[in-house]
N, C-alpha and C positions, 0 to 999 in steps of 0.2 A: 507194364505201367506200374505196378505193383510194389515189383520191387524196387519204384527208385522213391517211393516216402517215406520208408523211414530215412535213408539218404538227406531227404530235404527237410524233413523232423528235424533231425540231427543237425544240420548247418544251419535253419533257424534259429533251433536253442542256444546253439554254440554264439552265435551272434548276438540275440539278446541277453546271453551271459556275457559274454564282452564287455558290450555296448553299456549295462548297468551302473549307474553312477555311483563313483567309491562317496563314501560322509564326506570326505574334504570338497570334492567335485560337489556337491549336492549345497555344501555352505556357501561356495563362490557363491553357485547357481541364485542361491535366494538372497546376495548378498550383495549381489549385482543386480539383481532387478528390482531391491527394494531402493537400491541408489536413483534408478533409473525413477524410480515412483516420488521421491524426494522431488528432482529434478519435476518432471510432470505436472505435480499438483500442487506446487507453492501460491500459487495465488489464489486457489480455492481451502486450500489451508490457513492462508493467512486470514483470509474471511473470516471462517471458522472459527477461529483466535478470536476476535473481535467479538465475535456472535456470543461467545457461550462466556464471555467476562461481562458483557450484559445479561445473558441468562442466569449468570452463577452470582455474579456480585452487587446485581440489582434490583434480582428478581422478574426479570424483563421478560417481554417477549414478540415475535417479529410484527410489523403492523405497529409500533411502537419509535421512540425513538429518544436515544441520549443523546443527551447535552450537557457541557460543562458552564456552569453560571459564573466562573471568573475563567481570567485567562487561564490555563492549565499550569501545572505545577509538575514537579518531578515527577508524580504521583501519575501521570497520564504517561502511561509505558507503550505506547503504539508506537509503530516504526514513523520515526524523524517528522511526528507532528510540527505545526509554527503552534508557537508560544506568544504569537501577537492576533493570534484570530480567536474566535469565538464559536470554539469546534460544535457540532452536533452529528450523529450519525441516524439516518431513518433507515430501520431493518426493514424490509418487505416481504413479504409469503403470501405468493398465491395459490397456493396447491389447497387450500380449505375454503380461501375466501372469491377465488374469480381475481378477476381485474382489480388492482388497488391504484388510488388516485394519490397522486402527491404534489400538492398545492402549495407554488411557492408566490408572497409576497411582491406585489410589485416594492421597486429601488425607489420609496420614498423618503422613508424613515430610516431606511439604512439598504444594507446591497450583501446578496449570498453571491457568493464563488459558491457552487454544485456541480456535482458531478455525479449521475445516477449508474450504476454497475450492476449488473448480474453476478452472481457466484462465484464467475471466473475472472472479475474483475475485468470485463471487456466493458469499454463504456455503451452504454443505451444511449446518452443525454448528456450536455454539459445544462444546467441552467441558474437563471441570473440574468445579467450584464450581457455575459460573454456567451448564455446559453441560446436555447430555442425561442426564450420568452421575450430577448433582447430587454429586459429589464423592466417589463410590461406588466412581471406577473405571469402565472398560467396554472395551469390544472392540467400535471403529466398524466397519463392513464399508461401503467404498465400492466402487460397482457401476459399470463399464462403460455407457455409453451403450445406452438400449434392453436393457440387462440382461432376460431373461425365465428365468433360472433360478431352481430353489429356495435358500429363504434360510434358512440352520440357523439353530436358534434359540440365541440366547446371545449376540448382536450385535445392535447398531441400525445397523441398514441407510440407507446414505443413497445415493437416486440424484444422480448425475451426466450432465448432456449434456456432459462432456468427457472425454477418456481422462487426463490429467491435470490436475492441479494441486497444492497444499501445503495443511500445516498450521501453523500460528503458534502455536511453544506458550513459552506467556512462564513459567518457573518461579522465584517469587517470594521471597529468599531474606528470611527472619524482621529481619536489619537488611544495611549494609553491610557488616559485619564481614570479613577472610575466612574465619572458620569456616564466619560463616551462608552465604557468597555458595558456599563448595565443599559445602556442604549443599544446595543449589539445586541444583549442579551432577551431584550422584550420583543428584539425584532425579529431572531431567529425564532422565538416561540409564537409566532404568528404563521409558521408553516402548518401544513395539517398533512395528519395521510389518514386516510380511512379507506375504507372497500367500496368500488363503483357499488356495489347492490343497495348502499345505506347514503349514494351523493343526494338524495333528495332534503336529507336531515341529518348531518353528518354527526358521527358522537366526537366528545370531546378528544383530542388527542393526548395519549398520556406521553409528557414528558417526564425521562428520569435522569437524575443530575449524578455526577459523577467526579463533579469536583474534588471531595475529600475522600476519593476508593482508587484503591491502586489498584488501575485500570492495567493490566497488565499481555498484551498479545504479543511480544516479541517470540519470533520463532524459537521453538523448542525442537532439537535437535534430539531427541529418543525416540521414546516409546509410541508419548503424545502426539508424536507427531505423526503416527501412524491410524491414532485413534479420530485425528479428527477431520484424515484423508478417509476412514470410512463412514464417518458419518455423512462428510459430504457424497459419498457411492452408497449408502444408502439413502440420501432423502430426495435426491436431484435424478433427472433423467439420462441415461448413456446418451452424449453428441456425438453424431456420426464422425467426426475427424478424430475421438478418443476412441472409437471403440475397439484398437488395435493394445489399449490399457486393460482390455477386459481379463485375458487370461493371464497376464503381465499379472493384475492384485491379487487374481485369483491364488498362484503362485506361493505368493507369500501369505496369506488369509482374512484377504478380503475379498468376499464378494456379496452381491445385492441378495438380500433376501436371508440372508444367513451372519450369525453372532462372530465378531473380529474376536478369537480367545488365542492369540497364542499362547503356546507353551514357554519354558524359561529359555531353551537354548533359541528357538526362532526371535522370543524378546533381545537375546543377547546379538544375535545376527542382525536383528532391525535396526537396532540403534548405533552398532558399530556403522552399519550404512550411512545413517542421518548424521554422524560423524563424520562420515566422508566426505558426505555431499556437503558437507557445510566446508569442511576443509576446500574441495575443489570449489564452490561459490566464493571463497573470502580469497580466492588466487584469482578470479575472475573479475572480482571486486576492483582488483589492484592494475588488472591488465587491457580490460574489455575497453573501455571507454575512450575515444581519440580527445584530446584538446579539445573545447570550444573552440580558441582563436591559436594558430601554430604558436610553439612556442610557451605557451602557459599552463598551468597545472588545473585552471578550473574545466571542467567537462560537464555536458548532458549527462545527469545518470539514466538513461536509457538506452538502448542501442535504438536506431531508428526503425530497424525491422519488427523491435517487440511494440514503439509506439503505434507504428501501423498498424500492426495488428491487433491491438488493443481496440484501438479508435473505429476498425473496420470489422468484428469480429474476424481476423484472421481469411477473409475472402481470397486471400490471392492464391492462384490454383498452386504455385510451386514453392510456398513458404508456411512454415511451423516453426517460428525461432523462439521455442522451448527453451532452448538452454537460455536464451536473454530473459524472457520472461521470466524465469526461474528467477533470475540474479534480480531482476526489477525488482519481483515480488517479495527479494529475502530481506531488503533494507529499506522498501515502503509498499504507500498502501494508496489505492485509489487508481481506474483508467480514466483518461479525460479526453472527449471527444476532438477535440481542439485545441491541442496543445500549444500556446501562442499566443491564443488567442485573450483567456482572462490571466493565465497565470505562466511564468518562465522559471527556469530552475537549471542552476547551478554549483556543482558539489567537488569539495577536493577534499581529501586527506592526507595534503604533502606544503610544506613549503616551498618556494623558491626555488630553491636548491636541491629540491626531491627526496626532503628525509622526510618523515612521519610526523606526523604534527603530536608534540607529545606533552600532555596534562601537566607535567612539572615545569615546564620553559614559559620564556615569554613572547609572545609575536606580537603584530602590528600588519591591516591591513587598511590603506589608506584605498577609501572610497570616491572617485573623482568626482566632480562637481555633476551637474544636471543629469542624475540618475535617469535614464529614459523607461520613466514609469507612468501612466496617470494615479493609478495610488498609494503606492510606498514598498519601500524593499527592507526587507529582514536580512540577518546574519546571524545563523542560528548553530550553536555547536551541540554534538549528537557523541552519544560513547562510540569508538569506532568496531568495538565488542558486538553490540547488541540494537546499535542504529537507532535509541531510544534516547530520552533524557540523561545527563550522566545522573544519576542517585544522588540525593538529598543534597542538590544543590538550590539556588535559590533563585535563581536566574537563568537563562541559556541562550539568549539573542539581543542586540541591539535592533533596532528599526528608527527608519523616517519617521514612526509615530509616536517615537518615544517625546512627549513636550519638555524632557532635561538636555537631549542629544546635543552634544556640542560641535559647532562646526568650524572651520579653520577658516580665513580670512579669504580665499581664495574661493568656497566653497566645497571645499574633499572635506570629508571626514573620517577621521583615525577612528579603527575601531579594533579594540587589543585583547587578550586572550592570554590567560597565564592563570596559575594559583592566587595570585595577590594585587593588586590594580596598582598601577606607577603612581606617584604622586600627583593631585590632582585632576588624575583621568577615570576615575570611579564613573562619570556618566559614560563612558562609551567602554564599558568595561566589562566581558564577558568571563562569567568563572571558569577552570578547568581544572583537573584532580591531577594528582599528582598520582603515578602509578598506572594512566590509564588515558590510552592514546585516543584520541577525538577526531572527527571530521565537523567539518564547516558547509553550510547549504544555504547558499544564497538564492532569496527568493526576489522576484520581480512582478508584483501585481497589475494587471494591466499595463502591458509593458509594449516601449513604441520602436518603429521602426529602426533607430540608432544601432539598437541593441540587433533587432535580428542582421539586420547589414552589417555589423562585428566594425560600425564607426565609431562605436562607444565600447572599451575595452579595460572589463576588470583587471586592476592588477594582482599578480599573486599575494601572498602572506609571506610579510617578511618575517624572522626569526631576529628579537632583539640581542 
């Protein structure tokens, strides 16, 4: 027996000499898994973004919540906000404080589109109109991870597997006016969030404005983008359907409990990835999405598997459509329980004719008569780059609410898209940059039957 280990000494060593990954093999290695980590964590990333431009440039912090006190301006750099609503965001964190409650208004004096999200941007809640409150009002009570305390009655309880995340509450001013738009404004600042342990006598909620700060979360494709995939692994709890990501970060140098430092060549290897992944996302951009109605260029930008599972945390035993998710999360922001229900959406980047829609030309899309909405539709253009406002422009959407909107005799209304507005046609007249390709996102607020039976049928963008 003896003499046959050195024998097997000897063909083990031999093997795990082989077997030793050369530097190149050892680059793929982490060069692929950090692609793969890109792909994975984009919507807890994208959070992130959001989070620490309130922490950084407002001074903020979670239990809090921005808002912007006019419509937004170029200056609000979130992925493909509307530019006709009256944004506000409520951060939440209960890992210090228990249960936090988030109090929204009843639709008297004005009405929230919400939509309340954990970390990973799966929806908890739509509320509002359209949400749980059915427009009544109510006092959400979001719960701690594994929550096992009593739940007073007088709140609708929603669990969470994360200690944080936001609520998106879009308050909907009656036109653009600035009466109406500071009527919006008084009405979203009647929400409240505080900590169930303080509902007896709530403190004041601090809101902070963000109007004139460039509010800036578009994805960032390096370093940061890696920084702020570990902060979410360190502040949030491993889900059991991720924890197959665990030695996946490890890998590259992140794990819980322990400082993210890479070195310069591992920085050099991360970021060539998040290049990657951004390249394969902006090919997916182009390809993923079927027609809304055969035949036309405008589309859902979601795939239906990632709304599901958005809307369901991901329940279904034989789906994780990750890679959709990924693409959702890289050119917006928010899950909503019910998609349909308060809000519809539809997005192209092509004319007619399936070229690119490009900042220097002119188009024309004629809006047909009886928009099947109960409250008004936008047309909102986005850089096609960065899915954000295009930069220092002064305008970016026409809408039903605009009180100058001109409409055509029949009822359609042209709404046009170029560098320079036709003669004329300055009220329905969307800017665009020359140099610098755009997409268009029609929006449908409360929006009726016509539309989802496809008996009401956008036309494309024509190219003048």
């Amino acid at each position: 027996m003896k003499k046959f280990i050195p024998v097997a000494f000897f063909c083990l060593t031999s093997v795990a000499i082989a077997s030793e990954p050369s530097h190149e093999n050892s680059a793929q290695f982490v060069e692929g898994r950090a692609l793969e980590a890109v792909i994975w964590g984009m919507p807890a990333v994208n959070y992130d973004l959001m989070l620490q431009q309130m922490r950084g440039k407002l001074g903020g912090q979670e239990n809090e919540i921005v808002f912007w006190s006019r419509l937004p301006t170029w200056k609000n750099q979130t992925l493909t906000p509307n530019p006709d609503a009256v944004y506000s965001m409520a951060f939440f964190n209960t890992k210090d404080v228990g249960p936090v409650v988030l109090e929204i208004p009843p639709a008297d004096t004005g009405s929230i589109t919400g939509n309340i999200d954990n970390v990973w941007q799966v929806a908890l809640e739509d509320a509002g109109p359209s949400g749980a409150d059915k427009g009544a009002g109510g006092k959400y009570l979001i719960l701690p991870p594994r929550f096992s305390g009593e739940i007073p009655p007088g709140f609708i309880p929603l669990r969470s597997d994360t200690f944080g995340g936001y609520a998106l509450l879009r308050s909907t001013p009656k036109s653009g006016s600035d009466a109406d738009v500071t009527n919006a404004v008084d009405y979203v600042k009647r929400v409240k969030l505080y900590p169930l342990s303080q509902a007896a006598d709530p403190p004041a909620t601090r809101f902070l404005d963000a109007v004139d700060v460039l509010y800036d979360s578009t994805i960032s494709y390096d370093i940061r983008y890696f920084e702020s995939l570990n902060r979410i692994v360190q502040s949030e709890p491993w889900l059991d359907r991720d924890r197959v990501m665990i030695d996946q970060l490890r890998s590259i140098g992140i794990e819980k409990g322990k400082p993210f430092q890479p070195d310069e060549k591992t920085t050099q290897l991360l970021t060539a990835a998040a290049k990657k992944a951004h390249a394969w996302l902006d090919m997916r951009y182009e390809t993923t999405f079927p027609p809304y109605v055969n035949g036309h260029r405008w589309s859902v930008p979601a795939s239906s598997s990632a709304i599901t599972g958005q809307s369901t945390n991901f329940t279904a035993a034989d789906v994780y459509p990750v890679d959709d998710r990924a693409l959702t999360y890289s050119f917006g922001f928010v899950g909503i329980k019910n998609l349909g229900g308060g809000q519809f959406y539809l997005i192209t980047a092509k004319d007619k004719t399936g070229h690119a829609l490009d900042g220097g030309r002119q188009y024309r899309l004629r809006v047909p008569a009886d928009v099947p909405v109960k409250q008004y539709w936008s047309a909102t253009v986005y850089d096609r780059q960065t899915h954000a406002f295009i930069r220092d422009l002064k305008r970016f959407s026409r809408s039903s609410q605009n009180p100058d909107l001109q409409k055509n005799a029949d009822g359609t209304v042209d709404v046009y898209f170029g560098p320079n507005p036709s003669a004329g046609k300055t009220a329905n007249w969307i800017p665009t940059k020359p140099g610098h390709q755009f997409e268009v996102l029609f929006r449908f607020y409360a929006p009726e039957k016509p539309l989802m039976d496809k008996t009401w049928v956008l036309p494309d963008i024509d190219r003048q």
